[in-house]
N, C-alpha and C positions, 0 to 999 in steps of 0.2 A: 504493500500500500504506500507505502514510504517511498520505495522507490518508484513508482507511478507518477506521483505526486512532485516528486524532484524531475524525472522527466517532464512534465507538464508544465512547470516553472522556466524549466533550461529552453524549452521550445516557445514558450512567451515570450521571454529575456532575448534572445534569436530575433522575435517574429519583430520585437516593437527595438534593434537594434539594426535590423536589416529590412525594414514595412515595404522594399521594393521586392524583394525576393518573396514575403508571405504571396504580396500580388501574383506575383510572379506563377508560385505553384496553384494560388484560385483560379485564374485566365487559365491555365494547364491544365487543371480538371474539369473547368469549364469547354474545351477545346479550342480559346480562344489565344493567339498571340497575343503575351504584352507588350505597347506601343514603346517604342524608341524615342527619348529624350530629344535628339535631335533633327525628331520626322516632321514637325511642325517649319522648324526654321527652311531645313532642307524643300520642303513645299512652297514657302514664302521668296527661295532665292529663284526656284524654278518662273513664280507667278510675276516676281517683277517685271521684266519684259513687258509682259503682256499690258499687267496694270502701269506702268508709265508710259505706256504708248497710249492706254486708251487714256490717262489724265490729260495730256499733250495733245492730241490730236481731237478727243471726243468732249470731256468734260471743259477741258479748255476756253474751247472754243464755245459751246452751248453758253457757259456763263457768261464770256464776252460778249456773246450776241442779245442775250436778257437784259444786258446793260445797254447796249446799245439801241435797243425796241425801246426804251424811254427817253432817246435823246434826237437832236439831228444832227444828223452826220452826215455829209457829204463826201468824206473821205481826205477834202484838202485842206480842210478848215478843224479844228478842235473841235471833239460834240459837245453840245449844252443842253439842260435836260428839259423835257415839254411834257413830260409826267406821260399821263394815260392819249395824248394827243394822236400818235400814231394809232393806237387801238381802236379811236374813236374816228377818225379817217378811213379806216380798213372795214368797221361794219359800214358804214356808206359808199366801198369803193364797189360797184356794178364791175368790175374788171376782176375783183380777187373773190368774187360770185361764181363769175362766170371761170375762171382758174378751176376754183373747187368742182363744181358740176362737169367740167371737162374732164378733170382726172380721175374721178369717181366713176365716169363712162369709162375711161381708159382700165382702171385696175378692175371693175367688173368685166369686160371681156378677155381682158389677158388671163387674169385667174381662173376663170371658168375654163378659158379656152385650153389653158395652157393644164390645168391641172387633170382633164375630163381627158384630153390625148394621151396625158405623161401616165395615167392609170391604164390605160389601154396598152400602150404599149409595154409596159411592164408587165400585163398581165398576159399579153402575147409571150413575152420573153419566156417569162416565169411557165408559161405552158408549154410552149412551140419548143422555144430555141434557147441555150444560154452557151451563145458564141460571142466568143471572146471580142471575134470581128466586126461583128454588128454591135457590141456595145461601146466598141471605139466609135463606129461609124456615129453613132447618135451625140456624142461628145464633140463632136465638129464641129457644128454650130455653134458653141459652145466657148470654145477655146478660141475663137474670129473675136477680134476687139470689135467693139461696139462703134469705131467710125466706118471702119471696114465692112460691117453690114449693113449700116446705113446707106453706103455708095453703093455697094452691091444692089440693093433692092432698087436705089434711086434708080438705074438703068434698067433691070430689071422692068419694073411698073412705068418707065415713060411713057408718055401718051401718044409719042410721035414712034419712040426710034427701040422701046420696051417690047421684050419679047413674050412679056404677058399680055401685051395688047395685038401682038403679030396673032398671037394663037385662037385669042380673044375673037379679030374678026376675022378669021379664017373657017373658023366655025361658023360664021353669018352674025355675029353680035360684032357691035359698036365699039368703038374705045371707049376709055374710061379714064376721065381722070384722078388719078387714085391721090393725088396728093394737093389736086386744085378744086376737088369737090367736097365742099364743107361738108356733108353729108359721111363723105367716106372716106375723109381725113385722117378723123382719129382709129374709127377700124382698122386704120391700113396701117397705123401707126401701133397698134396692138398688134395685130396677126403679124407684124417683123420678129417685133419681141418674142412672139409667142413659139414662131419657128428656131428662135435661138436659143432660147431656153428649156424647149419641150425636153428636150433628149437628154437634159441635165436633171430634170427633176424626175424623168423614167426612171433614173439609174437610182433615185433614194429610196423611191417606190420599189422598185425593184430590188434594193438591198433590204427592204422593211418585210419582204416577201419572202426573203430565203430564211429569215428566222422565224417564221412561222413553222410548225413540227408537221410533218410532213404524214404522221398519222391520223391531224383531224381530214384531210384532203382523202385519205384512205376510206374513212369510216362516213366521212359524204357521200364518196361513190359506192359504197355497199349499201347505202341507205337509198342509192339512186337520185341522189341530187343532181343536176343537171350544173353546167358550167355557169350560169346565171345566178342562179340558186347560191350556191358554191360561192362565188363572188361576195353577194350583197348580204352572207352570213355567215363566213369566215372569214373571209382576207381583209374586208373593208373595216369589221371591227376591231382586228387585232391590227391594223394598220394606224389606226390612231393617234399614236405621238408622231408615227412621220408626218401624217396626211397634218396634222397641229403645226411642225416644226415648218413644212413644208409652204401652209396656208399665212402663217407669220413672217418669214422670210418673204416672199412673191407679196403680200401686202405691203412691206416697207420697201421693197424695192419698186411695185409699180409705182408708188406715189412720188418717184423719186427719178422718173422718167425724164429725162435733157439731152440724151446725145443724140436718139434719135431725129426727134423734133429738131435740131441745131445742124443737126448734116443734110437733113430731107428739106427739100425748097419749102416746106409748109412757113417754117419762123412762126411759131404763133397763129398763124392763118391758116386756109382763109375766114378771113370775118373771125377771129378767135377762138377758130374753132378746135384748135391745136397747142392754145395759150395753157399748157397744163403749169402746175402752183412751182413746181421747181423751175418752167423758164421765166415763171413771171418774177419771179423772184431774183433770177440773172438777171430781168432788163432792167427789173428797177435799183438793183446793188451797182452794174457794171456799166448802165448802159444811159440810166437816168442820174445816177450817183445819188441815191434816197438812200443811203445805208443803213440809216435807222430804222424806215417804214420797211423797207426788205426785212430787216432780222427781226420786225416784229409780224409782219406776214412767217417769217420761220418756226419761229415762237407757237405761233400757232396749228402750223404744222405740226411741232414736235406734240403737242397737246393731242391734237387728233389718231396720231399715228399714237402714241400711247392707250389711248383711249381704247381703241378699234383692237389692239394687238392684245390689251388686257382683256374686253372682252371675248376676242378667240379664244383663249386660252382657258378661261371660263366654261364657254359653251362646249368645247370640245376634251375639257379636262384630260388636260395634256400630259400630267403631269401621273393617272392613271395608265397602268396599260391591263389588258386584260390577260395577258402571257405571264403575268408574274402571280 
């Protein structure tokens, strides 16, 4: 008993002389690793990079521009502050109206467009074929900088000398002016993006697809699900945080639409019908020198684009998957 008793002692005297080692063997029986003293810092050297690029580059400049939405600024002159002035100029400007309503058309057809093909053809892959060669080939588009598709199409869709308009009336239809008809401006300004980007958001889809288990696809078809079926009751709901990641991403990027618009003869036209918030915000920073009234039109982008990307994430509970 005596001795019991002194071992019991000698292993306290131990446990509260060494409380990294008792840890140590409870994580142990537990099956768990205990953490390493210097995995935190080691975490923090890796993360620097990252977080001083995005304070430089992203917060930086947001907070410059929030200062700058309350003054005027022309750029060559000192700014001086006018308080809520620009804010109060921007719900009366009919221009940053019609900004908004333009790109809200633009990011619902690209997104639809873009996300409705990129499922398609993942789900061709994902059944048909998973060649190495056609999932380069879809990346092509892709990897083309954004001036360089804009010139491409610009010839492409001319109305004289454009080989979509050769084919166009060779079949018996009319030309068209794809980039001088307010009407089909911005369509045509969508469906470029949309062909550039398809084959890049196939390939996420398509990677969100291979980790799905390959037994519920099994136990579909023995229950005689048909490929439809199949679809819109397996894949599409264990696809979820891409189809979220995928649908948050393509919203912050269409609203953020300029190279096109800038290399394609449209400029904001015709009749402003191409004036999406990110050129209108170029002509008025670069082009009028309003740098105040620009960054506080930005201001309010950032607000929207938060807004919209918080509620996705909401609606699609992104943050669930049903795999786990």
């Amino acid at each position: 008993m005596a001795g019991t008793d002194l071992s019991g002692g000698a292993v306290a005297v131990a446990a509260r002389q060494r409380p990294w080692a008792a840890r140590g063997e409870s994580d142990a029986r537990r099956g768990r690793r205990p953490a390493r003293r210097g995995d935190g810092r080691i975490a923090w050297v890796f993360l620097a990079p990252a977080l001083i690029g995005f304070a430089l580059f992203y917060l930086y400049p947001t907070i410059r521009g929030a200062y700058f939405s309350f003054t005027d600024y022309d750029l060559l002159s000192s700014p001086h502050s006018v308080g809520f002035a620009n804010y109060t100029a921007l719900w009366h400007d009919p221009l940053y109206w019609n900004a908004l309503r333009v790109t809200l058309q633009y990011v619902v057809i690209n997104i639809v467009s873009q996300t409705v093909l990129a499922l398609a053809l993942a789900w061709l892959m994902f059944r048909l074929t998973r060649s190495v060669l056609v999932r380069v080939l879809l990346l092509v588009p892709w990897l083309v900088p954004n001036v360089a598709v804009g010139l491409l199409w610009l010839w492409l869709l001319d109305a004289n000398l454009g080989l979509v308009n050769h084919l166009i009336t060779a079949v018996g239809g009319s030309s068209q002016g794809f980039f001088t008809t307010p009407s089909l401006a911005m369509p045509t300004i969508a469906m470029i993006n949309t062909w550039q980007y398809t084959g890049y958001t196939a390939l996420l889809f398509y990677a969100g697809m291979l980790q799905i288990p390959g037994n519920l696809y099994e136990s579909a078809r023995l229950d005689g699900a048909g490929e439809l079926r199949t679809f819109t009751r397996i894949t599409l709901p264990l696809l979820r945080p891409i189809l979220a990641l995928v649908l948050v991403v393509s919203l912050i990027g269409s609203f953020q639409i300029f190279d096109t618009i800038s290399i394609t003869p449209t400029h904001g036209g015709p009749i402003n019908a191409t004036r999406a918030v990110y050129y209108y915000i170029y002509e008025l920073a670069f082009t009028q020198f309003r740098m105040g009234y620009a960054c506080a039109v930005a201001m309010t982008l950032v607000l929207i684009l938060g807004l919209l990307t918080f509620v996705q994430m909401r609606l699609l509970r992104a943050s669930r998957s049903d795999l786990s």
